[in-house]
MIGUBA-386208 format. One record per residue (C-alpha): residue in one letter; x, y negated, z negated. Coordinates in steps of 0.02 Angstrom, whole numbers, plus 50000, padded with zeros to 5 digits. Each point is the difference from the previous one (the first is absolute). Example, Ala and Ser with C-alpha at 12.3 -4.5 7.8 and 13.67 -1.06 7.14 Angstrom:
['A', [50615, 50225, 49610]]
['S', [50069, 49828, 50033]]
END
This chain:
['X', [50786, 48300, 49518]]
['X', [49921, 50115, 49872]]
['X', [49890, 50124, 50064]]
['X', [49860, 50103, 49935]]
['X', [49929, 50130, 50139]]
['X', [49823, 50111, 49932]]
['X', [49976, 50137, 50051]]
['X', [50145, 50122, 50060]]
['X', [49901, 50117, 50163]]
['X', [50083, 49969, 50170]]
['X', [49956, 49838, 50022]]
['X', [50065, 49946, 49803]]
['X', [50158, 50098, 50028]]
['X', [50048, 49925, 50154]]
['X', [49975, 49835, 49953]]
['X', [50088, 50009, 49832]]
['X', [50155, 50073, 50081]]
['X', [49994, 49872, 50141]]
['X', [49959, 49856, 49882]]
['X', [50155, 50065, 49922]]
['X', [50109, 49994, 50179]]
['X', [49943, 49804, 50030]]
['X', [50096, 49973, 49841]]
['X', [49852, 49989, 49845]]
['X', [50022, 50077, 49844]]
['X', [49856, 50120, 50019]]
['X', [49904, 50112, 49868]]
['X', [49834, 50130, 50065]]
['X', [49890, 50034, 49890]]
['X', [49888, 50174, 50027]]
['X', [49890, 50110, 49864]]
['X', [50069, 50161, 50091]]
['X', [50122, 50059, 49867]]
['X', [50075, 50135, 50146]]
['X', [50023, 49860, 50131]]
['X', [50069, 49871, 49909]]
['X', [50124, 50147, 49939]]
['X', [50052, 50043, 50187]]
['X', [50020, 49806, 50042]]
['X', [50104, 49978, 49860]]
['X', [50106, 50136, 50060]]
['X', [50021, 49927, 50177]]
['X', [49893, 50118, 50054]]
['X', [49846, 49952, 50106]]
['X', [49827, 50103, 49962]]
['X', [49980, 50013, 50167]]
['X', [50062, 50012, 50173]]
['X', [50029, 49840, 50091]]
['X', [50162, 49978, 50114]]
['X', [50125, 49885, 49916]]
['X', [49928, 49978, 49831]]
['X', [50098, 50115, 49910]]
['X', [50171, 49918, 50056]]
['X', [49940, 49819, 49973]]
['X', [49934, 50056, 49806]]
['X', [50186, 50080, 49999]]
['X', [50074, 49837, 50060]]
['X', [49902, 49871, 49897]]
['X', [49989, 50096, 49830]]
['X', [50202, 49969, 50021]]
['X', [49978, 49840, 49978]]
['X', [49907, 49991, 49832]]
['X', [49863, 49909, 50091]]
['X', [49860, 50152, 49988]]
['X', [49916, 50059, 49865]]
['X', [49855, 50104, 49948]]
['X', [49876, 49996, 49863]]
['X', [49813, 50105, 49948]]
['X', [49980, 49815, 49884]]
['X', [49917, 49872, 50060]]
['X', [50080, 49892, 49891]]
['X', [50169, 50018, 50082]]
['X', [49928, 49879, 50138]]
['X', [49981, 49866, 49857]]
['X', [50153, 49858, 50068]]
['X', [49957, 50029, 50199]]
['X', [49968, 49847, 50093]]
['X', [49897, 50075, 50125]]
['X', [49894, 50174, 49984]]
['X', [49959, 50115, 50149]]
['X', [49866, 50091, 49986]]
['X', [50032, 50163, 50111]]
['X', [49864, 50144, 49937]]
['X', [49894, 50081, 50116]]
['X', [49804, 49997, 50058]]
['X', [49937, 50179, 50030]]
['X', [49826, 50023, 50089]]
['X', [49858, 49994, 49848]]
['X', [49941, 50181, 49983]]
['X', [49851, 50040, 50093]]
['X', [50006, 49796, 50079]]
['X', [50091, 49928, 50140]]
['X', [50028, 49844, 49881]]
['X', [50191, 49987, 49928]]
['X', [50037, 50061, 49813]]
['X', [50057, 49833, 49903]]
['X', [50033, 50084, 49831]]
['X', [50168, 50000, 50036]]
['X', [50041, 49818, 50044]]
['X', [49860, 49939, 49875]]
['X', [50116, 50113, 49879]]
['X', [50141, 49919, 50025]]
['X', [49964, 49839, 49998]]
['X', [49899, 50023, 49829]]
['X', [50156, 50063, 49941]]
['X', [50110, 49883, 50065]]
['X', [49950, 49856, 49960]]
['X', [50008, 50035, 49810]]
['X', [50189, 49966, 50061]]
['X', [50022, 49855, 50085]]
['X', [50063, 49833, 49967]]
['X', [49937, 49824, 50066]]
['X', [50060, 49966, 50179]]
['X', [50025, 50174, 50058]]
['X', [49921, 50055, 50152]]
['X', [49901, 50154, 50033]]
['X', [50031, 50079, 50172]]
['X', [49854, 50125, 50081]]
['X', [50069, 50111, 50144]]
['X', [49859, 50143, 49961]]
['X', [49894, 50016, 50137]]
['X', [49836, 49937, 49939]]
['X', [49822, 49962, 50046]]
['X', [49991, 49797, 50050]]
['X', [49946, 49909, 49835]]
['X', [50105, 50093, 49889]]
['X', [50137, 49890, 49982]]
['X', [49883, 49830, 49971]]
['X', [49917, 50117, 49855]]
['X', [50141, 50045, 49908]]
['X', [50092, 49830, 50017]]
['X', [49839, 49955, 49889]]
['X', [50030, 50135, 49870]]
['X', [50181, 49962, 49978]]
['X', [49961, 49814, 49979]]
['X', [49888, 50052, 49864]]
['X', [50174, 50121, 49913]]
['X', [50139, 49854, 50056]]
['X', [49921, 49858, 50089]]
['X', [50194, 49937, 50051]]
['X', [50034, 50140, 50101]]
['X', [49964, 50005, 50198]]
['X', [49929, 50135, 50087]]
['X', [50068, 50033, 50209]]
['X', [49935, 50150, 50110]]
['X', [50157, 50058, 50103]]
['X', [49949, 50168, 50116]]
['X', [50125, 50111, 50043]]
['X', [50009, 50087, 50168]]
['X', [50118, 50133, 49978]]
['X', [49978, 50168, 50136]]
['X', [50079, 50141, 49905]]
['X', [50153, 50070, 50059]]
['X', [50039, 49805, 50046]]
['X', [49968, 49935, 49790]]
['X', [50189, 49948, 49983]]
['X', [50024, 49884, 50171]]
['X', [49801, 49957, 49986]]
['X', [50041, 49933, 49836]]
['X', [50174, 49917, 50017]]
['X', [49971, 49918, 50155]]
['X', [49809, 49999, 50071]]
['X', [49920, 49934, 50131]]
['X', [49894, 49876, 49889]]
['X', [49956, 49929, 49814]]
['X', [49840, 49956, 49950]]
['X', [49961, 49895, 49847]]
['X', [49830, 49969, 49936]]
['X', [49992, 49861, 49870]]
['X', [49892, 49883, 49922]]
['X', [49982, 49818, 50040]]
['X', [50099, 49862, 49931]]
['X', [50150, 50014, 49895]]
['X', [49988, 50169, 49945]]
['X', [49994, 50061, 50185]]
['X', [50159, 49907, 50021]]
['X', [50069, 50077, 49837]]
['X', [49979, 50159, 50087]]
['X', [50036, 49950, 50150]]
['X', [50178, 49984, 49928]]
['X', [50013, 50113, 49931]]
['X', [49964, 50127, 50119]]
['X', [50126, 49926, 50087]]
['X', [50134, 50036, 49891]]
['X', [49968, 50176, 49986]]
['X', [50006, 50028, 50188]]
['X', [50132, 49852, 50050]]
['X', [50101, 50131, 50067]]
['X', [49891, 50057, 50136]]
['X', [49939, 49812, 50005]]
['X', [50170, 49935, 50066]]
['X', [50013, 50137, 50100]]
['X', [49864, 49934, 50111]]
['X', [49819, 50109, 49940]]
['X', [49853, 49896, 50027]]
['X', [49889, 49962, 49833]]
['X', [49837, 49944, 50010]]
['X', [49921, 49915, 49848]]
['X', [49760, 50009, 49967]]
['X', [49884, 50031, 49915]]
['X', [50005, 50159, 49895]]
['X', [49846, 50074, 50085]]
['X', [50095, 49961, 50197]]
['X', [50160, 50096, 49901]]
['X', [49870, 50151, 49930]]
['X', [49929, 50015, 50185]]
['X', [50158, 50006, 50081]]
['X', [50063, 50178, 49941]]
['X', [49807, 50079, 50032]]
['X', [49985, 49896, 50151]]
['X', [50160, 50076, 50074]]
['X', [49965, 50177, 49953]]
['X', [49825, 49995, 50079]]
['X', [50081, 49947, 50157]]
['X', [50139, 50142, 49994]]
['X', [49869, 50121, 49965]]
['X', [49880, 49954, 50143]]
['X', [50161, 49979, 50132]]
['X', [50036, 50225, 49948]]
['X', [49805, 50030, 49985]]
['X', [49970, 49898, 50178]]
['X', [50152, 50101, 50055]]
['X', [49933, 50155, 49972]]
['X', [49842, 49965, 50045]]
['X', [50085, 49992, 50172]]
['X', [50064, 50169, 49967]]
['X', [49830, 50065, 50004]]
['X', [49974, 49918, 50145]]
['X', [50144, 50052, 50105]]
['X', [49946, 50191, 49933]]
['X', [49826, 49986, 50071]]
['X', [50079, 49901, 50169]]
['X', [50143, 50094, 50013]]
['X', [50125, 49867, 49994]]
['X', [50137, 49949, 49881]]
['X', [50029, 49909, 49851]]
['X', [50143, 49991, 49985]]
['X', [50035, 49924, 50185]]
['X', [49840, 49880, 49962]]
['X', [50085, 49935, 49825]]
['X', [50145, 49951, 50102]]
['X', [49916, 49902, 50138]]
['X', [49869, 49902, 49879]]
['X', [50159, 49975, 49899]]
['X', [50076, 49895, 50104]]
['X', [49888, 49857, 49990]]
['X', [50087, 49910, 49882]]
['X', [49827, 49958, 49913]]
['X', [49963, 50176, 49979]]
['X', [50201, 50068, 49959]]
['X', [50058, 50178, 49997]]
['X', [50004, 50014, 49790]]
['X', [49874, 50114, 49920]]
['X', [49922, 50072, 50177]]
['X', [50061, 50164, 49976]]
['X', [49868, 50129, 49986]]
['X', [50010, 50146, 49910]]
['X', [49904, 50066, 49820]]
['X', [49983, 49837, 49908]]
['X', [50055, 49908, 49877]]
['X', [49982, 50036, 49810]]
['X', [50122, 49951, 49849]]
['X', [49952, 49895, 49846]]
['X', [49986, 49818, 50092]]
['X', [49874, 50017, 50166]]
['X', [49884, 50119, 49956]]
['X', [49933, 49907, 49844]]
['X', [50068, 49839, 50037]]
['X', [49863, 49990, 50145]]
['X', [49862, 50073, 49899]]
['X', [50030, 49891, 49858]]
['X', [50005, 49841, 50128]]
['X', [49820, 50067, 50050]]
['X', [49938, 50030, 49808]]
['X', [50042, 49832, 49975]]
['X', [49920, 49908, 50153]]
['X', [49830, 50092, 49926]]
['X', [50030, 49917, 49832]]
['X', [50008, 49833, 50094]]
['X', [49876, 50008, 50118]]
['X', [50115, 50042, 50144]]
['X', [49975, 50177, 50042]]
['X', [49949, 49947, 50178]]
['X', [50154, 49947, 50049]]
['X', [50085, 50140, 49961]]
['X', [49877, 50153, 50061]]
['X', [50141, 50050, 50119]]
['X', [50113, 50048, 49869]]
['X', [49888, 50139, 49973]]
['X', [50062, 50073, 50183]]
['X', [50163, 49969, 49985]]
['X', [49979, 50108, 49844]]
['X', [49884, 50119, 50060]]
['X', [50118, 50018, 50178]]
['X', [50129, 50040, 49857]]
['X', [49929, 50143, 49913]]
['X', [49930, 50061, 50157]]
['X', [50174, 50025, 50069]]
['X', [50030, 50139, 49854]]
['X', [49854, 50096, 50064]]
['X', [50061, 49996, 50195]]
['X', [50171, 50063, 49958]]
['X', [49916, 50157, 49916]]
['X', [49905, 50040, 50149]]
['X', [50148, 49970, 50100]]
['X', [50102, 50121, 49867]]
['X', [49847, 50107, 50041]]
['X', [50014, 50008, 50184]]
['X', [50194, 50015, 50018]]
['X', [49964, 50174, 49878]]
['X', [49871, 50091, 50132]]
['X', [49845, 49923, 49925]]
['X', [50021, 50077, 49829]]
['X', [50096, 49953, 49856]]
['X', [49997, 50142, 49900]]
['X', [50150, 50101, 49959]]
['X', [50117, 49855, 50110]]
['X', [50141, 49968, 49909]]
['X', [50030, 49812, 50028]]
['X', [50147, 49897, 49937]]
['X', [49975, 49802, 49992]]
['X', [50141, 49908, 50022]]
['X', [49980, 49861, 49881]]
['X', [49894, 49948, 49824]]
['X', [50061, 49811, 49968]]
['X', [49884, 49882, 50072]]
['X', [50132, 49937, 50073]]
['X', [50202, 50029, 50046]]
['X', [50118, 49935, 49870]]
['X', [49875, 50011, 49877]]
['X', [49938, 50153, 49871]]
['X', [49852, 49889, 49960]]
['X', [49867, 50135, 50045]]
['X', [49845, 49894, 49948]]
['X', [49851, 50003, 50141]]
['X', [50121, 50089, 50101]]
['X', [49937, 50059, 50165]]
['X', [50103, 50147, 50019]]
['X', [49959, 50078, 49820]]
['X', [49816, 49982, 50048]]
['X', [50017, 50085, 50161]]
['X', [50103, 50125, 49904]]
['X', [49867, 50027, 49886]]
['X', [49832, 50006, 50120]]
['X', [50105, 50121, 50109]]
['X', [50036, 50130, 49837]]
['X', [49809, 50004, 49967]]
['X', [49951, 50044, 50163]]
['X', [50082, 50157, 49994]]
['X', [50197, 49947, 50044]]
['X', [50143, 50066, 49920]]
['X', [50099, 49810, 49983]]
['X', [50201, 49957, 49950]]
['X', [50027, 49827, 49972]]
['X', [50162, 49927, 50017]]
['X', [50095, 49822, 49968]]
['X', [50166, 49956, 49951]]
['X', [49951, 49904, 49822]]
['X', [49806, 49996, 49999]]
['X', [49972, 50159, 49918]]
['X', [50003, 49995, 49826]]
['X', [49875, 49840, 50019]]
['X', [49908, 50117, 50120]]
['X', [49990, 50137, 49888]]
['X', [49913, 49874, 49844]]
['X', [49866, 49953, 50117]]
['X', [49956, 50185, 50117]]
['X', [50060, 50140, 49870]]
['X', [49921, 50133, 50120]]
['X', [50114, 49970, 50141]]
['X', [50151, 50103, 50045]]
['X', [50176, 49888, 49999]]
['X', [50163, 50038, 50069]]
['X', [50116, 49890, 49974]]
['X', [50141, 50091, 50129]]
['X', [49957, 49950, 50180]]
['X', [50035, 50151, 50088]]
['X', [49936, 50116, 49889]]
['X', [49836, 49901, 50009]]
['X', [50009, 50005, 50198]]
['X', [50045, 50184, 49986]]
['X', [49842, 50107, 50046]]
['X', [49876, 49878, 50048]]
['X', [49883, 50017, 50128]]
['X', [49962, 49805, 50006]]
['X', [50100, 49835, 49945]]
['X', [49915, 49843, 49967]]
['X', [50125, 49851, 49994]]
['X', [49885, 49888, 49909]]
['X', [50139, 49878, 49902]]
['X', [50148, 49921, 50132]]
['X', [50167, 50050, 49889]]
['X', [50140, 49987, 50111]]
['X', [50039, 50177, 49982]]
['X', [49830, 50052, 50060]]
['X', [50014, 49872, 50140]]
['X', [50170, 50059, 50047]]
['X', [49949, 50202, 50013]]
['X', [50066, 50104, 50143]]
['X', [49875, 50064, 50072]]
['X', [50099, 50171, 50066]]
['X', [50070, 49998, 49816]]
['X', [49846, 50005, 49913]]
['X', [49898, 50098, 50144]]
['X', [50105, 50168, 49936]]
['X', [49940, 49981, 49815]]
['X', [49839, 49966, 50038]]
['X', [49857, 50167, 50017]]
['X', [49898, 49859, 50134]]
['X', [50069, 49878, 50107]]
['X', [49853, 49888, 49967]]
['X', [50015, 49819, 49931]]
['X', [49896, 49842, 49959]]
['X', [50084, 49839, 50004]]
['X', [49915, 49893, 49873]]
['X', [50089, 49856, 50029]]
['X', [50050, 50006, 50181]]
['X', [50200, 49978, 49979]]
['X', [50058, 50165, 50079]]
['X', [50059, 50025, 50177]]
['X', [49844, 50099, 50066]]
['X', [50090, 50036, 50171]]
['X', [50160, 50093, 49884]]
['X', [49865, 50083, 49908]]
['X', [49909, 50073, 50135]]
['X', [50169, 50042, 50090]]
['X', [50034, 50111, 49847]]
['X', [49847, 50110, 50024]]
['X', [49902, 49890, 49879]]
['X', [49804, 49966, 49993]]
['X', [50029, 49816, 49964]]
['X', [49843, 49887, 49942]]
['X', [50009, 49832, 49978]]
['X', [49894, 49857, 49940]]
['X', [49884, 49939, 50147]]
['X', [50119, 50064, 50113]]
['X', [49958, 50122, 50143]]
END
């Protein structure tokens, strides 16, 4: 099939390039005059494990393009639409300029019996009110809502074979039109066994915000464990494993540390609770507010705990934190945890080096005041404290005698509980973790 995919960020990217692998003749479609150079280069505009090598491989074939003009998507049968939904300034409600952009400008383009695919992450509603406005530009085209449900450092495998598809659709023929469609594009993954389900497009809207929320409030009921198991003196990390067990309860996302942040969570659940208001459902989801208060609060505690592994002071400590991606395999740095940590701990007095192997040009656009050293060891070398705040493998996998004679203080905070605290402490080391004794 012929392929149009809008918008060219990480989820765009990854689709187009994956859209390509299935076998479609694929062309994205992005205003950024710099990104769309890089992709056209085979070279991705950001990091994300495996891209880079499958843009290599499918650009080979003649199958991937890239275009600034909209009108280059004018002779696809079927048109994702892949641009993003930022928090609203100063709201918890999403920012729809984007998507309302693009389909404005799309749909100057297309042709009777093409169909429109969603996969933004978008407030319920939103696709049954633009399938109305494009009816109004070209009433023969057919609108579906398709979330994605990538986890970065996964996008490549979460995109060419996932756990699920999701089709929202209208009723009646043109459902089935899409229906078909849809099918098409993924028969790959279709043959190969993923399970599809076909609704409503509000059900298919619901299901991406409906999963986050759930994620988020599995880490923020985690954590608020942690705090817990600090007051009780018990730990975490032995209580995670034992609830997780249960097979009702499972072992994923119990792991307690500093919180979660990135670009999807963080607003995803406050724009799930902006839009309950605006329907008259706030009640039901009050407890969001927790989850995202338990969040943030998390921030805070590792300060104090920053604090307290320093003497009680933070001035004049030199502290190096190990880690600014929200996550590993990832230099996606928005809401990240570890920057804001980073960044309370500087004010109050703290001389701070932050470290990560490819966050830190991203880092550097969003917390100019910080100090960055891209070198491990030299940011290791003098410090009287080290914050691991972001699990890299190479942080994980420290020696603990190794590091213990670069350091000034043998003191460290485990953010996200994955080191060995008996290896620590049988180097000499002050080891801290999260709602661990």
């Amino acid at each position: 099939m012929r392929i149009s995919v809008i918008g060219c960020g990480y989820l765009g990217a990854v689709h187009a390039a994956a859209m390509a692998k299935l076998g479609h003749d694929v062309v994205g479609i992005d205003v950024d005059d710099r990104k769309i150079a890089e992709l056209q280069a085979g070279r991705a505009p950001f990091f994300e494990p495996g891209l880079p090598e499958l843009l290599t491989e499918v650009q080979g074939t003649g199958r991937l393009a890239f275009s600034t003009d909209m009108a280059d998507a004018a002779g696809a049968a079927v048109h994702f639409v892949c641009v993003g939904t930022p928090q609203r300034k100063g709201e918890n409600a999403a920012d729809l300029r984007y998507v309302d952009a693009a389909f404005t400008t799309l749909a100057r383009h297309l042709a009777p019996g093409d169909v429109v695919v969603g996969k933004s992450t978008v407030p319920v509603g939103t696709a049954a009110r633009l399938a109305e406005e494009l009816a109004e530009v070209q009433p023969e085209t057919i609108l579906a809502w398709n979330p994605e449900f990538l986890r970065e450092g996964f996008a490549v495998a979460d995109t060419l074979t996932p756990d699920r598809f999701v089709y929202g659709v209208p009723a009646g023929t043109a459902g089935e039109a899409a229906t078909a469609a849809l099918d098409e594009v993924y028969a790959t993954p279709l043959q190969a066994g993923t399970p599809r389900l076909v609704t409503d497009y509000a059900t298919a809207e619901l299901v991406k915000t409906a999963a986050n929320s759930f994620l988020a409030t599995k880490i923020s009921f985690i954590n608020a464990m942690a705090e817990v198991c600090e007051a009780a003196g018990a730990d975490v990390k032995m209580l995670a494993d034992a609830i997780g067990l249960d097979d009702r309860i499972g072992r994923k996302f119990l792991n307690a540390g500093i919180g979660f942040g990135g670009g999807c969570l963080p607003k995803d659940i406050r724009a799930f609770m902006a839009r309950a208001g605006e329907l008259g459902a706030d009640q039901a989801l009050t407890f969001l507010r927790e989850v995202d208060a338990i969040n943030m609060r998390r921030r805070s505690r590792v300060v104090e705990m920053a604090r307290d592994l320093c003497g009680g002071s933070l001035l004049g400590q030199r502290i190096t934190v190990l880690g600014a991606a929200f996550k590993p395999d990832s230099d996606d740095v928005r809401d990240s945890p570890a920057l804001s940590v980073a960044a309370q701990l500087q004010l109050q007095g703290a001389t701070v080096t932050v470290t990560d192997p490819e966050a830190l040009e991203n880092a550097k656009g969003r917390f100019p005041e910080l100090h960055y050293e891209p070198v491990l060891e030299n940011a290791l070398s003098g410090a009287d404290v080290l914050l691991l705040l972001t699990e890299w493998r190479q942080y994980r996998n420290l020696d603990p005698v190794a590091v213990g004679a670069q350091v000034a203080g043998k003191n460290i905070l485990d953010g996200r509980n994955v080191l060995d605290a008996a290896a620590w402490r049988a180097a000499g080391w002050h080891y801290k973790g999260i709602g661990r004794p």
